[in-house]
C-alpha positions as CSV (number, residue, x, y, z in Angstrom):
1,X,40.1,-7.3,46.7
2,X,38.5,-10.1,48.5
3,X,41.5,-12.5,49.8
4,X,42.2,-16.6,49.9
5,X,40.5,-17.6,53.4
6,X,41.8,-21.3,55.0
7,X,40.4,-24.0,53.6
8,X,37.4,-24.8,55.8
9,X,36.7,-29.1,57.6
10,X,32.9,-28.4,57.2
11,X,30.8,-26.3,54.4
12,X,29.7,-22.9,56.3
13,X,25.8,-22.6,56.6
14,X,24.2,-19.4,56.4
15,X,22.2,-20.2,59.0
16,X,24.8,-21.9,61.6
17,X,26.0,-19.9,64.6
18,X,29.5,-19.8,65.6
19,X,30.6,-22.0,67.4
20,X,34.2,-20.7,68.9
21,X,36.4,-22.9,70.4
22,X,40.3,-21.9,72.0
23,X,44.1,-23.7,71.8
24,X,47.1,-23.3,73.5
25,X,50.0,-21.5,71.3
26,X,52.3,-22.8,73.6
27,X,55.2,-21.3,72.8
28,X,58.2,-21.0,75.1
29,X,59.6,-17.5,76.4
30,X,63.3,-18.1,74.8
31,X,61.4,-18.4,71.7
32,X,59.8,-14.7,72.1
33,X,62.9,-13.3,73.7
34,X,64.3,-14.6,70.3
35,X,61.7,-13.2,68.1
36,X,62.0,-9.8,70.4
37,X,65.9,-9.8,69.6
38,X,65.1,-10.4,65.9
39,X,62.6,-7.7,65.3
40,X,65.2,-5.4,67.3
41,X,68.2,-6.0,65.1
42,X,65.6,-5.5,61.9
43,X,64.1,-2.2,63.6
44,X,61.0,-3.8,63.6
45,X,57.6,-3.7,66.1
46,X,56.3,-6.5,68.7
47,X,54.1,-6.5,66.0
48,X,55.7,-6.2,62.7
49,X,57.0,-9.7,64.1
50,X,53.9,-11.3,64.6
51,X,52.8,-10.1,61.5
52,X,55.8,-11.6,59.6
53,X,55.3,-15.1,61.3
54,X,51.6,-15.5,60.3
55,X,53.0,-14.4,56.7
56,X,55.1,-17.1,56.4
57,X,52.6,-19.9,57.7
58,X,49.0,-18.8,56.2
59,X,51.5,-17.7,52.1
60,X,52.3,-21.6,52.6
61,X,48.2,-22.8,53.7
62,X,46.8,-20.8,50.7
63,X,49.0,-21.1,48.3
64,X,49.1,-17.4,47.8
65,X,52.3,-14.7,48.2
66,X,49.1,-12.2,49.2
67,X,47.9,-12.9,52.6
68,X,45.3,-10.4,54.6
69,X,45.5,-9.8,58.2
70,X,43.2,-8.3,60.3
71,X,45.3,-6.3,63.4
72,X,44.2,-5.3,66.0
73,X,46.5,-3.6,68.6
74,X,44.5,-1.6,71.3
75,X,42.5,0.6,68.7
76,X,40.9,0.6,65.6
77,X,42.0,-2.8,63.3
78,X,43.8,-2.7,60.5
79,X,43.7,-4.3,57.5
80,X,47.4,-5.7,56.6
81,X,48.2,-7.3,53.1
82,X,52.1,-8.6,52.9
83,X,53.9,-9.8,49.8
84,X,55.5,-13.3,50.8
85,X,57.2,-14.3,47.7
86,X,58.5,-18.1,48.6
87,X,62.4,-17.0,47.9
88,X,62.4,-14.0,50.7
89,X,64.5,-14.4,53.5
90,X,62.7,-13.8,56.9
91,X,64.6,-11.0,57.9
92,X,63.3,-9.3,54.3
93,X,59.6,-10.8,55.2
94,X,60.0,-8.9,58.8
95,X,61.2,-5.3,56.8
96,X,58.4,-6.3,54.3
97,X,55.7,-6.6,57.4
98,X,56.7,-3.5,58.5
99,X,56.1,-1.8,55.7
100,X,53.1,-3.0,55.2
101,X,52.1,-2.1,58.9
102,X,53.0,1.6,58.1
103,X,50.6,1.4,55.1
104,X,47.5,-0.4,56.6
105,X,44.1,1.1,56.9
106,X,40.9,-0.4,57.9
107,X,39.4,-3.6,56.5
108,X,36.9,-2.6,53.5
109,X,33.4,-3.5,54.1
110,X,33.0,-7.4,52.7
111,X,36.8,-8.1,52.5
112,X,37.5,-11.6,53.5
113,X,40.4,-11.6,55.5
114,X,42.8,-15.1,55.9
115,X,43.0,-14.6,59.5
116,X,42.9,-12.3,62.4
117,X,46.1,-11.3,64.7
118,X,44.6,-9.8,68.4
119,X,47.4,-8.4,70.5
120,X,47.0,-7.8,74.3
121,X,43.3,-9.2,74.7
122,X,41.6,-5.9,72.8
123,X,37.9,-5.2,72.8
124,X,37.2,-6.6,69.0
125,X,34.5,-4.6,67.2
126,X,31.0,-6.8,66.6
127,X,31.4,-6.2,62.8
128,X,35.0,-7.9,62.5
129,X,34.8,-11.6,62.4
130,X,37.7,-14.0,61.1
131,X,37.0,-18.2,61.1
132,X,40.6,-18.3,62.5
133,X,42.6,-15.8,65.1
134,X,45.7,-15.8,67.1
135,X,45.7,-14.0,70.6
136,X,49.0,-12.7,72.2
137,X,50.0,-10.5,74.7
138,X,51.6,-7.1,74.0
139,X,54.9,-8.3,75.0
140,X,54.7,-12.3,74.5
141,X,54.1,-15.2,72.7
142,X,51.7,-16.5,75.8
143,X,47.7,-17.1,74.1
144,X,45.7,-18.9,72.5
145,X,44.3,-19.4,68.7
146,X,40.9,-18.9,68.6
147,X,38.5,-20.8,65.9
148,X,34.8,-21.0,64.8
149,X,34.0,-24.7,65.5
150,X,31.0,-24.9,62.6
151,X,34.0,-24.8,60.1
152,X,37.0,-25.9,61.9
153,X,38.1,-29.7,63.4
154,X,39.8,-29.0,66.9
155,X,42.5,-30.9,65.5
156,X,42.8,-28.4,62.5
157,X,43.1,-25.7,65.2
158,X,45.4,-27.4,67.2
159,X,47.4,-28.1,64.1
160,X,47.8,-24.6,62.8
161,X,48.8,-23.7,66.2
162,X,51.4,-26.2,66.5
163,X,52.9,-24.9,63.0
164,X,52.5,-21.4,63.9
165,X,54.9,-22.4,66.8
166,X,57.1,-24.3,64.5
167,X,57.7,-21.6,62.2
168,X,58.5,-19.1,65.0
169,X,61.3,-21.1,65.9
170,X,62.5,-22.5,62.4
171,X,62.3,-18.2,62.0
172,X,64.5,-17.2,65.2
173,X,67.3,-20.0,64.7
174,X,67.9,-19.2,61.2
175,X,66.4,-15.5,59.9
176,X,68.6,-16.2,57.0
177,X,66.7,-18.7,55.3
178,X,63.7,-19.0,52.6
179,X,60.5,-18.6,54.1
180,X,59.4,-21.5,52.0
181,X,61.7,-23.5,53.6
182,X,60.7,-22.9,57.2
183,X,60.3,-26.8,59.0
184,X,56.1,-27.0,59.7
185,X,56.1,-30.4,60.9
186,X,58.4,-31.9,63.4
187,X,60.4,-35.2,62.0
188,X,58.0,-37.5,63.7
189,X,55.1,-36.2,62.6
190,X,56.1,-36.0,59.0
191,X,57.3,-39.4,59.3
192,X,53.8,-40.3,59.9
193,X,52.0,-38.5,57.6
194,X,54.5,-39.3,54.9
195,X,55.5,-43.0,55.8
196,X,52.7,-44.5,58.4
197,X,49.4,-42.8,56.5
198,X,51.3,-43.7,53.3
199,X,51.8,-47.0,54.0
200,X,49.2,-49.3,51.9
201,X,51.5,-52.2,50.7
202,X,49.0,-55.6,50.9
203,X,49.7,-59.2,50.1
204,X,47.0,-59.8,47.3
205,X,46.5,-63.5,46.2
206,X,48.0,-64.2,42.6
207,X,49.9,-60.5,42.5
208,X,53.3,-61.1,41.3
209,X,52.2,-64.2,39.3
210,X,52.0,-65.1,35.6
211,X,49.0,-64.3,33.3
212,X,48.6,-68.1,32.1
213,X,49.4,-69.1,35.6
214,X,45.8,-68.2,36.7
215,X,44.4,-70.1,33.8
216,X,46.4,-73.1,34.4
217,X,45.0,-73.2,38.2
218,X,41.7,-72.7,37.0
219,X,41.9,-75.0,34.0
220,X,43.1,-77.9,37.0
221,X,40.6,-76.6,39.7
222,X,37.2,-76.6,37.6
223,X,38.4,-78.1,33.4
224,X,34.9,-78.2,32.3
225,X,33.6,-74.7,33.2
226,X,33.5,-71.9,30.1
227,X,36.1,-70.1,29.5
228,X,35.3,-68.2,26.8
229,X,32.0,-67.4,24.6
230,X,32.0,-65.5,21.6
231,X,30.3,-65.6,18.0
232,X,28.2,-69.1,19.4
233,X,31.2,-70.4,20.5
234,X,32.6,-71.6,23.5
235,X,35.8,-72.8,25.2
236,X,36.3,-74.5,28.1
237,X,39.0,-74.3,30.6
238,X,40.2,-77.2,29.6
239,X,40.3,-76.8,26.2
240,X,41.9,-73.2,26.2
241,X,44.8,-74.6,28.1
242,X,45.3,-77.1,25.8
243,X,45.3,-75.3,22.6
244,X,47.4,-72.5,24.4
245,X,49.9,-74.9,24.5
246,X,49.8,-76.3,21.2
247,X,50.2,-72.4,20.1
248,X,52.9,-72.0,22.4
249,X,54.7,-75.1,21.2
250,X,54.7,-74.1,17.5
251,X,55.5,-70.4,18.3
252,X,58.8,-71.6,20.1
253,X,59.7,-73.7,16.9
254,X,59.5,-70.5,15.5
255,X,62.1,-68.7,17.9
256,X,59.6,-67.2,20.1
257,X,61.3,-66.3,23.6
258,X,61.4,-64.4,26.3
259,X,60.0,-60.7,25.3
260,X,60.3,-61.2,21.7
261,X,56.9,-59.2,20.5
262,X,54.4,-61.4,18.7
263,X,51.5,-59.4,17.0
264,X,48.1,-60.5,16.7
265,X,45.8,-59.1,13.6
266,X,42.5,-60.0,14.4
267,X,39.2,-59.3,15.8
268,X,37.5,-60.6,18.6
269,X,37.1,-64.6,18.3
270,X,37.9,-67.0,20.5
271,X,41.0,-67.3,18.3
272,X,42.2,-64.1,19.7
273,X,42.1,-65.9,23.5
274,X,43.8,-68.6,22.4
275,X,46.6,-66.4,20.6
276,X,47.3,-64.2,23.5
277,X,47.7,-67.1,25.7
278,X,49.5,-69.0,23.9
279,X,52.1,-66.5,23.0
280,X,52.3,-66.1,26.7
281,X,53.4,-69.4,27.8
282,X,55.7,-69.3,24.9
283,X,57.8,-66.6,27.0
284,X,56.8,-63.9,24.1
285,X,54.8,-61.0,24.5
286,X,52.0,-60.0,22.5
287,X,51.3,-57.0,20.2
288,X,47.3,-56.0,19.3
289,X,47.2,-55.1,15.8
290,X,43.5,-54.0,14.7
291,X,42.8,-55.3,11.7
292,X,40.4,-52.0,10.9
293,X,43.9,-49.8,12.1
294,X,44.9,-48.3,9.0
295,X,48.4,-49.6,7.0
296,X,50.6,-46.7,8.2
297,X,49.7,-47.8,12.2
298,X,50.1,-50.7,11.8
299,X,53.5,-50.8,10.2
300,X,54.6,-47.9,12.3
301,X,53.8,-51.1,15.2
302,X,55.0,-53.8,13.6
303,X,58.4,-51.6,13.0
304,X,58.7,-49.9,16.1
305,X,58.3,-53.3,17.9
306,X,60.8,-55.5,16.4
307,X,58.1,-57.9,15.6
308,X,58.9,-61.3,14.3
309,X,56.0,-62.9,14.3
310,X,52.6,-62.5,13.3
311,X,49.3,-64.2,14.0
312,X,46.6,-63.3,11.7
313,X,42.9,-64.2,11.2
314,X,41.9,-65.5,7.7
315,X,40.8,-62.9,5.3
316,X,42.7,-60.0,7.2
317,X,45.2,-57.8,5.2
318,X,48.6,-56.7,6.3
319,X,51.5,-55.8,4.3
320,X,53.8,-57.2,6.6
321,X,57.7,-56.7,5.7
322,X,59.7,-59.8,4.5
323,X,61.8,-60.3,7.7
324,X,58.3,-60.8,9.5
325,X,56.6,-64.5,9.2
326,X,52.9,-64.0,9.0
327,X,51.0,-67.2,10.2
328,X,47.2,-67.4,9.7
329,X,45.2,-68.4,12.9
330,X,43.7,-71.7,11.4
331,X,42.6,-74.9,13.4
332,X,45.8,-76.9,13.1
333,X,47.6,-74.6,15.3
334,X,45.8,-75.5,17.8
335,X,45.8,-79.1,17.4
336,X,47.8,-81.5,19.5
337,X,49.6,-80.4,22.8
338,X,52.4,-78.7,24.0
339,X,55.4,-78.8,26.5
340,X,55.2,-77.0,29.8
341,X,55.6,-73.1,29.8
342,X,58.8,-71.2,29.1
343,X,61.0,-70.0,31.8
344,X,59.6,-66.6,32.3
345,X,60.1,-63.9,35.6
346,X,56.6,-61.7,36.0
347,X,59.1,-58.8,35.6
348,X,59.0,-59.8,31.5
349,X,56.7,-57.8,29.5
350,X,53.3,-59.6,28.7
351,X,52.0,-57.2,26.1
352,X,53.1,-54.0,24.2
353,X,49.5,-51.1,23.7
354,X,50.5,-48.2,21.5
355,X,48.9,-45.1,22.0
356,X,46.8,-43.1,19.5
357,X,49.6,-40.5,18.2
358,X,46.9,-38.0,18.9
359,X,49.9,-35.7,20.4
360,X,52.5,-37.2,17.8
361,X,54.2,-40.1,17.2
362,X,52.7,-43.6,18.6
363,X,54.4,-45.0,21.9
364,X,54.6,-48.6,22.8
365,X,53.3,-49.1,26.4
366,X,55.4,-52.0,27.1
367,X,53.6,-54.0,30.6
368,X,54.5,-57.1,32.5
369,X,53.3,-60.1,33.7
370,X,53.7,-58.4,37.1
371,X,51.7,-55.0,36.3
372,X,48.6,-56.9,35.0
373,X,48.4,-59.8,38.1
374,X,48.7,-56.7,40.2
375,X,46.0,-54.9,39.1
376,X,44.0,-57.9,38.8
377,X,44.5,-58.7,42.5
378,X,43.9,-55.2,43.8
379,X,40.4,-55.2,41.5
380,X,39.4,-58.6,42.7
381,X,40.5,-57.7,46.3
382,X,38.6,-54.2,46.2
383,X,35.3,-55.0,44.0
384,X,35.1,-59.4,44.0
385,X,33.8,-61.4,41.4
386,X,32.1,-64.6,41.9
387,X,30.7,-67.8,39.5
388,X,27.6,-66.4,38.3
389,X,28.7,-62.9,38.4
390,X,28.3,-60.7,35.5
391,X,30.6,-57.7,34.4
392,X,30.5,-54.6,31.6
393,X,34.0,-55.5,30.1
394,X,35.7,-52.2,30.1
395,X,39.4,-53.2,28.5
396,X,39.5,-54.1,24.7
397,X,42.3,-56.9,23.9
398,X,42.8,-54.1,21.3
């Protein structure tokens, strides 16, 4: 069986020559004397122990219960493969590595071993090779791990060494425990991997704002430039924030509030802009509803919702239910002006996008005013747009 090897820093070339390169274990002696004692009271070898300990770390770097070690005590090596199952204890993984030693033979020709464990300094044959191997005397923990540097980081080396000392003594103090639960990484430097690499909070401009809030600023900062194009038409800043507001006046006259879900049914027009907006700054949250989507959809939406309101584009069908008022998205809504905005946190929900069903049953997506200024920050942060710039749009109002 060819075995899981250690995920390499660098692709290996055929052609590269090996480049080896030595760390420290540095490993106290209390911390062999303890290992000693613990392979004692087990009846276990010098090297049963050593065997168990690489167990426990390499089952955890490959993923794998079945790791292969390469031995090689003073004669011919051996080819050991122990069964680390995540729930043993380590005084069952020690029995278990003994075992295992009594049963090992020589590595097959083109086996792949995960790693190679080289006890008092012995004279390794030419033809046995490992990308990773641990040196120790025949009576302590005092070596060094030895790596090939054309697949291997130093600070990978000096990383597996470091948790090949932390596991010997998670092991020692408490041979009771899972093996899967053997401490790796010392508090600090989880707390940096986990916390400091981990931490990518960012202020972003306009994150935590209000949808309509970026129009307004832009409708003050430059009113004449085009907001919108569509069909041969065109809005300007200006002019969307205007009828917006007219929308959003007539749409609290008709008890629109704070997260009450307002469905629009129609296709793309500028109309649909001024809709979404305006049910926006009316404290409401809007509800796509396809005009193509068939009837079953789209009152399984309109149901599922609570929807009070809809806004719908002239000539579109929907058999809305009687408790719903259906208002058609005609000129005159527009007209006029409005109040300012309703009070409204970004935490409210801005729009509701239902899913396909494909699995089942539609879900509502519910997402706030929050959620879509944050994303919109981050993308304008991470890929900027500028006047002139031009954009594949990639999100249907739909």
């Amino acid at each position: 069986m060819i075995m899981a090897a250690l995920p390499h820093d660098f692709p290996r070339r055929a052609t590269a020559a090996r480049n080896l390169g030595r760390v420290s274990l540095g490993i106290a002696d209390t911390f062999t004397r303890a290992l000693r004692h613990l392979c004692d009271l087990e009846q276990c070898t010098w090297a049963d122990g050593l065997v168990a300990m690489i167990t426990a770390l390499f089952a955890r770097y490959l993923g794998s219960a079945d790791v292969a070690i390469a031995v090689v005590c003073g004669g011919a090596p051996l080819l050991v493969r122990v069964d680390a199952a995540g729930d043993m204890t380590v005084r069952e993984l020690l029995r278990h590595a003994h075992r295992a030693m009594e049963m090992a033979g020589p590595p097959n020709k083109g086996c792949q071993i995960s790693v190679l464990l080289d006890i008092g300094d012995s004279l390794l044959p030419a033809t046995l090779a490992a990308d990773m191997s641990i040196h120790v005397d025949v009576d302590r923990l005092d070596g060094w791990l030895a790596f090939d540097g054309s697949v291997f980081r130093r600070a990978t080396a000096e990383r597996v060494a470091s948790h090949f000392a932390d596991v010997v003594i998670h092991a020692t103090r408490d041979p009771d425990q899972a093996i899967d639960s053997l401490e790796v990484e010392p508090l600090e430097r989880r707390i940096g991997d986990v916390v400091e690499w981990n931490r990518t909070d960012r202020v972003l401009d306009h994150a935590g704002c209000l949808v309509h809030e970026s129009i307004t600023a832009r409708a003050q900062s430059m009113p004449d430039a085009i907001a919108v194009i569509a069909a041969g038409r065109a809005l300007s800043y200006a002019e969307l924030e205007r009828q917006s507001r007219a929308l959003a006046r007539l749409l609290r006259e008709h008890g629109a509030e704070a997260e009450v879900p307002i469905g629009v049914c129609a296709r793309r027009s500028p109309e649909v802009v001024v809709a979404c907006l305006g049910i926006l700054r009316a404290g409401a949250t809007y509800l796509p509803l396809d005009p193509s989507y068939p009837s079953a959809r789209l009152d399984l939406m309109i149901a599922d919702a609570g929807v009070r309101i809809v806004l719908i584009e002239p000539g579109a069908r929907l058999a809305a239910p009687p408790q719903v008022k259906v208002i058609p998205l005609t000129p005159d809504l527009f007209a006029g002006d409005g109040p300012l905005d309703a009070a409204v946190a970004p935490e409210n929900l801005a729009y509701i996008m239902y899913t396909s069903g494909s699995t089942g049953v539609p879900k509502g997506v519910m997402v706030t005013h929050a959620a879509i200024c944050n994303t919109l920050a981050w993308m304008q942060d991470a890929y900027p747009l500028h006047v002139g710039d031009l954009v594949a749009h990639k999100t249907s109002i739909m």
